[in-house]
C-alpha positions in Angstrom: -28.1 -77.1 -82.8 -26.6 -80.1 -81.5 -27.5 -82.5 -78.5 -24.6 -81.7 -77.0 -25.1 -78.2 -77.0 -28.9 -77.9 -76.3 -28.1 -79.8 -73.3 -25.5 -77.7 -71.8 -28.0 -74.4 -72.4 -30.7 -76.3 -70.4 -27.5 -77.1 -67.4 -26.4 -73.5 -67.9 -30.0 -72.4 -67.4 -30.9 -74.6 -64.5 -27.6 -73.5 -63.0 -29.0 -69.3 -63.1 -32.1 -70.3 -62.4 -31.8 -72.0 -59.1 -30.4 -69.5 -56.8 -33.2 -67.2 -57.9 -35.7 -69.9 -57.3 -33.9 -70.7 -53.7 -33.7 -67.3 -52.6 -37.2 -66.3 -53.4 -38.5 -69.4 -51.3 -36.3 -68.0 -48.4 -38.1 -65.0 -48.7 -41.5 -66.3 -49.0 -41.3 -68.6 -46.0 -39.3 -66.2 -43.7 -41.8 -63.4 -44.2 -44.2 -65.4 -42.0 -41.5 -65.9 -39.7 -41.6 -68.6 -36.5 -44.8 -68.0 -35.0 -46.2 -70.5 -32.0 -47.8 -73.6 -33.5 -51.5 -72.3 -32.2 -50.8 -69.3 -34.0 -48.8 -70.2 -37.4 -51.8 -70.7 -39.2 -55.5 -69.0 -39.4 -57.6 -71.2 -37.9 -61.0 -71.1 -39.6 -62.9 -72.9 -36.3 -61.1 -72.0 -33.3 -61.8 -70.2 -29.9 -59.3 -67.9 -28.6 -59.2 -65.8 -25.7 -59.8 -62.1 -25.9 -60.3 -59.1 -23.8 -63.5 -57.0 -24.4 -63.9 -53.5 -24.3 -67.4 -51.8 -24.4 -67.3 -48.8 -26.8 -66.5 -46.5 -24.2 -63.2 -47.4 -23.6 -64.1 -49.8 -20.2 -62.5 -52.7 -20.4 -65.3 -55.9 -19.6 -62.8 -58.6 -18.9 -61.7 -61.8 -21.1 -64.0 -63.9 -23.1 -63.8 -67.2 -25.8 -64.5 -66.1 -29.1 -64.3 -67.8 -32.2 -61.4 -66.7 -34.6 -62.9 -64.9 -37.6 -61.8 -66.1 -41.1 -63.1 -65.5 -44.5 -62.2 -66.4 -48.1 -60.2 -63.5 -49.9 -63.6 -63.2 -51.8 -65.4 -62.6 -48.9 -62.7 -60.0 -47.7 -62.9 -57.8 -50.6 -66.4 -57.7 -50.6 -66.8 -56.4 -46.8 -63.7 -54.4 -47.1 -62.5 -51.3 -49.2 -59.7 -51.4 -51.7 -57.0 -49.5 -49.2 -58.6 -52.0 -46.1 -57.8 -55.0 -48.3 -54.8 -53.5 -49.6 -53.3 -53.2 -45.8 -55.0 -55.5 -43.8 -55.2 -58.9 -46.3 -52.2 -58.2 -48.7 -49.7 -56.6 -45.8 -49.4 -53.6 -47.5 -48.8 -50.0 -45.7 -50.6 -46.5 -45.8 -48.8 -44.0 -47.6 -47.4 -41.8 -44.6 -49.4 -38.5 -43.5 -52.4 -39.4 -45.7 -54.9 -40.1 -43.0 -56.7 -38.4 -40.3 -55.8 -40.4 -37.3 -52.3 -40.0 -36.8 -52.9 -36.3 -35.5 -56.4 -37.2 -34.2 -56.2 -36.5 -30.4 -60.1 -37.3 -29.3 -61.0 -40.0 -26.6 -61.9 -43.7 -28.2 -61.3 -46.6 -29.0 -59.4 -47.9 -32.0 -61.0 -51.2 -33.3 -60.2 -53.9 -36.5 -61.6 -52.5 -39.4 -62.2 -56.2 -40.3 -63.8 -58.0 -36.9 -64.5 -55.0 -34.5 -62.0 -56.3 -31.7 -60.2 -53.5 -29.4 -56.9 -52.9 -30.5 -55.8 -49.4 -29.1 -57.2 -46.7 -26.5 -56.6 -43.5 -27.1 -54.4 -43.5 -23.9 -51.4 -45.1 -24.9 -51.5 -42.6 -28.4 -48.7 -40.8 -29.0 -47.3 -38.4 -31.6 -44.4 -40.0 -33.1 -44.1 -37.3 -36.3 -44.5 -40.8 -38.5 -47.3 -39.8 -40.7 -49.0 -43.2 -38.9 -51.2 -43.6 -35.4 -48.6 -44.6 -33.2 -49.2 -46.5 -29.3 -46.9 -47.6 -27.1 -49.0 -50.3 -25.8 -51.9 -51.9 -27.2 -55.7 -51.5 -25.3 -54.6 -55.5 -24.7 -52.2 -57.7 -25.3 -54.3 -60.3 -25.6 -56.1 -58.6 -28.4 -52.6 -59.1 -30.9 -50.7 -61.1 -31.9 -46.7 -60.4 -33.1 -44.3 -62.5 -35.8 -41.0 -61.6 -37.4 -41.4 -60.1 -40.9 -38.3 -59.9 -43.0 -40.1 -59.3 -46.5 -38.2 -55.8 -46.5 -35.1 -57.8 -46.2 -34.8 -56.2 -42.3 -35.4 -57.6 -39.8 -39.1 -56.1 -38.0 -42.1 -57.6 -35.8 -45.5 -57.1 -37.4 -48.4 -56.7 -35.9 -51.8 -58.5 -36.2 -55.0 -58.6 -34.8 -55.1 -62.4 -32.9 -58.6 -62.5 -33.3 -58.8 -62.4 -37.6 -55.0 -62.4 -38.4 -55.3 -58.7 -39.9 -52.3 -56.8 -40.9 -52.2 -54.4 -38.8 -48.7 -52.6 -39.1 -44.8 -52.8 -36.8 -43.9 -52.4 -33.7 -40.6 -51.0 -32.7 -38.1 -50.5 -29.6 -38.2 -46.7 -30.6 -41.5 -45.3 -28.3 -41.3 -43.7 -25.2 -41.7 -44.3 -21.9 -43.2 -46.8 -19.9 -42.9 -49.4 -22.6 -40.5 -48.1 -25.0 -42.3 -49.1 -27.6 -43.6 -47.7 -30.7 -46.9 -49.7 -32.5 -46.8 -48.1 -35.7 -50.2 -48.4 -37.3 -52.2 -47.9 -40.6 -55.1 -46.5 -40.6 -56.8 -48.5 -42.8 -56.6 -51.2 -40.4 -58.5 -49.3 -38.0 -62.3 -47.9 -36.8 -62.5 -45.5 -34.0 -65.2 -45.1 -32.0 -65.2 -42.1 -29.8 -65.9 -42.0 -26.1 -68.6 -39.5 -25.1 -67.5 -37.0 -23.0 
């Protein structure tokens, strides 16, 4: 093969590969979407602000905590293969699989990975998803939201602010007072249940 020739393959090839290689950084760097600069990052040392909940539902009031973070290492040791799965690697319970989507006792839904409140049993709803479903979280200040277009839609996932946990979506589909629909996996949750 000639000089000539070899060197227009490798031009040829350079030319296919590139919009691959383009596109595939797009999608990488939009997945993570425009987050605020505090929050764009896990911060390994830092103190955030979160509100407590006692593990009968009461809510305490705010207080600094340090974020939680962990090596992946450490992660899949403290966590189970479906819990690392969902909550490290973004990934999504398989719909109707679980038990808490159709549970309808009194609790408190907390991160499987760093025991803050994320959901009362209160704002649950049956949304026939297959998923746990709020329309409001037990806090706001207890998540954290960023645009996620690795589906190549456009959706706002939800993690928990305090250890940066997948937690699932929220959409503009719930019902009334918010409108909103917090679409969570299991796997991302604990529940402790209120005494009666």
């Amino acid at each position: 093969m000639s000089h000539t020739l070899a060197e227009a393959i490798t031009r040829r090839r350079a030319l296919l590969i590139t919009p691959f290689a383009f596109a595939g950084l797009v999608a990488v760097s939009s997945h993570k979407g425009s987050d605020s600069a505090e929050e764009a990052t896990p911060d390994s040392g830092g103190e955030i602000t979160i509100i407590t909940f006692n593990n009968s539902g009461q809510r305490l009031g705010p207080a600094r905590v340090r974020k939680v973070a962990r090596s992946r290492e450490e992660w899949r040791k403290l966590l189970s293969t479906e819990q690392f799965y969902v909550t490290r690697e973004e990934g999504t319970d398989t719909a109707f699989t679980g038990t808490y989507y159709q549970l309808h006792e009194s609790g408190l839904f907390r991160c499987i990975c760093c025991d803050n409140a994320l959901f009362r049993s209160e704002e649950k709803f049956d949304s026939e998803t297959g998923w746990p479903s709020f329309w409001a979280p037990a806090a706001e200040e207890n998540i954290r939201t960023r645009s996620d277009t690795s589906m190549f839609i456009e959706r706002t996932e939800v993690l928990c602010r305090r250890c940066d946990a997948h937690l699932g979506h929220v959409f503009n589909d719930g019902p009334e007072p918010t409108g909103l629909r917090y679409c969570i996996n299991e796997s991302a949750l604990r529940f402790v249940r209120v005494a009666a």
